[in-house]
C-alpha positions as CSV (number, residue, x, y, z in Angstrom):
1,X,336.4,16.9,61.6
2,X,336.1,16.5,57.9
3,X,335.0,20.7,57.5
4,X,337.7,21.4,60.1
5,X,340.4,19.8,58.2
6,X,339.1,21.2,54.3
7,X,339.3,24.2,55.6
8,X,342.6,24.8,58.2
9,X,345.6,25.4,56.4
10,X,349.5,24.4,58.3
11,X,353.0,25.9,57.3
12,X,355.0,22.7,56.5
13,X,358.2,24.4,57.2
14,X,360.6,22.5,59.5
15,X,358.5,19.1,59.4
16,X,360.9,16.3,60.0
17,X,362.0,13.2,57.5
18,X,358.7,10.9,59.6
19,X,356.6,8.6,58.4
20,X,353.3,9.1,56.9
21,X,351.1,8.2,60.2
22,X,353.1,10.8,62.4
23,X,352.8,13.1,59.5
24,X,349.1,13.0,59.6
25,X,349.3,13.1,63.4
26,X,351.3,16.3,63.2
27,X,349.2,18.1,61.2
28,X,345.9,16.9,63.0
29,X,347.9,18.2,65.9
30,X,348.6,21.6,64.2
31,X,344.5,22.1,63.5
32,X,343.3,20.9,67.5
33,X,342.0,17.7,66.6
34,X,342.5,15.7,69.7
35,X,344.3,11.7,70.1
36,X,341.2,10.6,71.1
37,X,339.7,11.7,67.8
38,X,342.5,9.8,65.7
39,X,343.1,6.2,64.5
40,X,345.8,5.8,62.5
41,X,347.8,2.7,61.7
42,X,351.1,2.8,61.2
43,X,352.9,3.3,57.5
44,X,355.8,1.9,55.9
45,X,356.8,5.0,53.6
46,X,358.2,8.0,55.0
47,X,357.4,11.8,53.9
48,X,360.6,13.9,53.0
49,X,361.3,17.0,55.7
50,X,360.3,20.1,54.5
51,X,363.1,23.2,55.2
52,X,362.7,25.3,58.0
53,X,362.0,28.9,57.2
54,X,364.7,31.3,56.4
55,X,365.2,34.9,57.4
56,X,363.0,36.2,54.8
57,X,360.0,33.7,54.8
58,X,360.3,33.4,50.8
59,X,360.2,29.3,51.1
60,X,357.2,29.4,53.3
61,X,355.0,26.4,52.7
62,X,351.3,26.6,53.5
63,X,348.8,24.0,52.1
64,X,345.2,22.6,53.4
65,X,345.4,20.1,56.4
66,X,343.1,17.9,54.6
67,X,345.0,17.3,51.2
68,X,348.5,17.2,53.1
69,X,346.9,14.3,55.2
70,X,345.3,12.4,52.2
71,X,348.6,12.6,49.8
72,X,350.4,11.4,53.1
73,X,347.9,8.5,53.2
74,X,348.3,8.1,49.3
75,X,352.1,8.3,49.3
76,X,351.6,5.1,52.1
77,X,349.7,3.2,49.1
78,X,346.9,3.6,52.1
79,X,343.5,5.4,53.0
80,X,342.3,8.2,55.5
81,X,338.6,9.2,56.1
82,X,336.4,9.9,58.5
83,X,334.9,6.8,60.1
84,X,331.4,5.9,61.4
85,X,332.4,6.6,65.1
86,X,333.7,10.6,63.8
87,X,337.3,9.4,64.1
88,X,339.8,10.8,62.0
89,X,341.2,7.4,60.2
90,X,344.2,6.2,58.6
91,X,344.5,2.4,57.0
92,X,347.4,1.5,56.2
93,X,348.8,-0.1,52.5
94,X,347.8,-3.8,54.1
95,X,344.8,-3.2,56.6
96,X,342.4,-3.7,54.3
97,X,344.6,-7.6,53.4
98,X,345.2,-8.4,56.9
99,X,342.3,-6.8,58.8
100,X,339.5,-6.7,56.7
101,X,340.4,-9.1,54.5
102,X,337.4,-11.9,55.4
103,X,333.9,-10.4,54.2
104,X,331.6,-9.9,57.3
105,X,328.6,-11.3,55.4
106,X,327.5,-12.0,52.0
107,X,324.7,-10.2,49.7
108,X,322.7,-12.2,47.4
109,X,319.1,-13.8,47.0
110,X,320.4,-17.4,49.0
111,X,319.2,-18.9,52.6
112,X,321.5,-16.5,55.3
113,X,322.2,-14.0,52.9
114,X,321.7,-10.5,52.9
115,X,319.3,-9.5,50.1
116,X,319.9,-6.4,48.1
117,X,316.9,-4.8,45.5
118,X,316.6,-5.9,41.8
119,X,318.4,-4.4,39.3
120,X,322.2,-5.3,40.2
121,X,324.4,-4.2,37.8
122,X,328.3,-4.9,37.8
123,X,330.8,-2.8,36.1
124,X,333.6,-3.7,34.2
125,X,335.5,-0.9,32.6
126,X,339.2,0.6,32.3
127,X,338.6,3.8,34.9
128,X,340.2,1.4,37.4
129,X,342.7,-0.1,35.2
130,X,346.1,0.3,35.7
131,X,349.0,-1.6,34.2
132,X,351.5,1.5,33.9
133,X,352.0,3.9,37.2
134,X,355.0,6.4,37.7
135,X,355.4,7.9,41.4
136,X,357.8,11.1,41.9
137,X,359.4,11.8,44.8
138,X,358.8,14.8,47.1
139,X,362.2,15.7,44.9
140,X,360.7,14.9,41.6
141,X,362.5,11.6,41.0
142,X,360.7,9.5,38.5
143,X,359.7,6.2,39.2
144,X,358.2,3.6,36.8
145,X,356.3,0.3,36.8
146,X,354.3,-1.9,34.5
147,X,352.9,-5.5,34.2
148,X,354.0,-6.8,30.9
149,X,350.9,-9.8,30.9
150,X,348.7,-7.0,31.7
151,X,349.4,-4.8,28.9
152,X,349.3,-7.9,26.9
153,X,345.6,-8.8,28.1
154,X,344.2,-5.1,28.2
155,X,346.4,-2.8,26.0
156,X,348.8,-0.5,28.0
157,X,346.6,1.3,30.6
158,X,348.7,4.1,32.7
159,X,348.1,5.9,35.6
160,X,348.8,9.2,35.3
161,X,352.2,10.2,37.6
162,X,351.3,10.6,41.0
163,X,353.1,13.4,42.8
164,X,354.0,11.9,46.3
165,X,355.8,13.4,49.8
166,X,357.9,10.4,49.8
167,X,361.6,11.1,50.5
168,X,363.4,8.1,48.3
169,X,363.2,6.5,44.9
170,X,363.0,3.2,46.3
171,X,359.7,3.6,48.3
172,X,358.2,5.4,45.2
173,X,359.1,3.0,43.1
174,X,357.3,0.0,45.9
175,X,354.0,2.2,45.7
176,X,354.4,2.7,41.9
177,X,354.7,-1.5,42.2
178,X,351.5,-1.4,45.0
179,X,349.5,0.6,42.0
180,X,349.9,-1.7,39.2
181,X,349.5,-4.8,41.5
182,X,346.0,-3.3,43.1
183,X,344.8,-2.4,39.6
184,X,346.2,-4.7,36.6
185,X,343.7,-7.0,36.6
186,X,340.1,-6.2,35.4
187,X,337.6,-6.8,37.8
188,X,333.8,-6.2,38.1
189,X,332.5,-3.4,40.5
190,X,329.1,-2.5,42.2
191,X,329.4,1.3,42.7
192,X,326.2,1.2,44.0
193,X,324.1,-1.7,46.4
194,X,320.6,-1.1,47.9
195,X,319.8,-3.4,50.4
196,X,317.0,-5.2,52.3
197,X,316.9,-4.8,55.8
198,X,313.4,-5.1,57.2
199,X,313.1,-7.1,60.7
200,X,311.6,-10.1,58.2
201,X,314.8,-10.9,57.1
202,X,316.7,-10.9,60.6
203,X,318.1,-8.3,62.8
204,X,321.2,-9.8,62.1
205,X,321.5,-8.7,58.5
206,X,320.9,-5.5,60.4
207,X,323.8,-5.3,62.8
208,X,325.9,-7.0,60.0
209,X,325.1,-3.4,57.8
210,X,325.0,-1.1,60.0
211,X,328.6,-2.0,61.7
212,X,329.9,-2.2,58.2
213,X,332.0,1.3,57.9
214,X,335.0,2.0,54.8
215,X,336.6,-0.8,53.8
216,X,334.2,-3.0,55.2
217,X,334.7,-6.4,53.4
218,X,331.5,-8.2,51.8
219,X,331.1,-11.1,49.5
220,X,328.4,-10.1,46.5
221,X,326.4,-13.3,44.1
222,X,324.4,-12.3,41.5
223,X,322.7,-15.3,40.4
224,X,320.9,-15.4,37.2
């Protein structure tokens, strides 16, 4: 469904005050893609209505299914893409915290761990380093955060304003809050991670990989 949503387009006009799930269920319902295709958690923030059309047409609101759906997701602080089983799929701002939050296995060179190829290579940079974030409303109100400690650690690091479909200040300002709290802190990331998975080392590893889908929690030690 990934081509079918990047390239159908919807008329927004008339869409209710909802929440962001039934927002991306409308539209998936306005392109043909079927329930049984869909996962979708359900959101805390809620997407402003969009008016109806007048006599003319002039306010007539088209955009692509798939970026309405993803700045839905985003305007939820959440996620949507495509999962291993084809199903349109939408997590929440705390599925990844409450349903997978414990790792399903852990990489490294130790007995019961899943071994990954030389060469390991952790970043740590500012590209996901945000202390600063500033959310607009579907209306344009302005909403600001920051994290005084972290601009104290890592020099002022801002986001740049995120144009959201969210219909009051207060929830902009929560997911401005949801930005800064995800990404004040430096941490160190493994864009990439080959793995071993030959029978030798257990068809368990296997399984364990091979379930594993977005979002898919695992623990990584790099020992020296």
């Amino acid at each position: 469904y990934g081509m079918t949503l990047n390239r159908a387009q919807v008329t927004l006009n008339g869409y209710p005050e909802e929440l962001a799930h039934l927002r991306i269920g409308r539209v998936l319902d306005a392109v043909g893609v079927p329930a049984a295709d869909r996962d979708l958690d359900t959101a805390t923030h809620t997407c402003a209505a969009v008016a109806a059309l007048d006599a003319t047409s002039s306010n007539q609101q088209t955009v692509g299914a798939l970026e309405h759906c993803r700045q839905a997701a985003l305007s939820d602080g959440g996620y949507l893409f495509v999962a291993r089983d084809g199903k349109v799929t939408f997590h929440n701002r705390a599925h990844r915290r409450d349903v997978e939050g414990t790792p399903v296995g852990t990489l490294g060179d130790g007995p019961g761990e899943i071994p990954y190829l030389p060469g390991l290579i952790g970043q740590m940079d500012d590209s996901r380093l945000w202390n600063r974030a500033a959310v607009l409303t579907a209306g344009g109100t302005r909403e600001e955060v920051s994290d005084a400690a972290s601009e104290d650690d890592y020099w002022p690091a801002r986001r740049d304003d995120f144009q959201s479909l969210l219909a009051r200040p207060g929830e902009a300002a929560a997911l401005a809050s949801l930005f800064v709290w995800r990404y004040k802190d430096g941490r160190v990331r493994y864009p990439t991670l080959e793995c071993l998975l030959e029978t030798s080392h257990g068809g368990m590893n296997i399984a364990t990989m091979l379930a594993a889908d977005v979002g898919t929690r695992f623990t990584v030690k790099r020992r020296p």
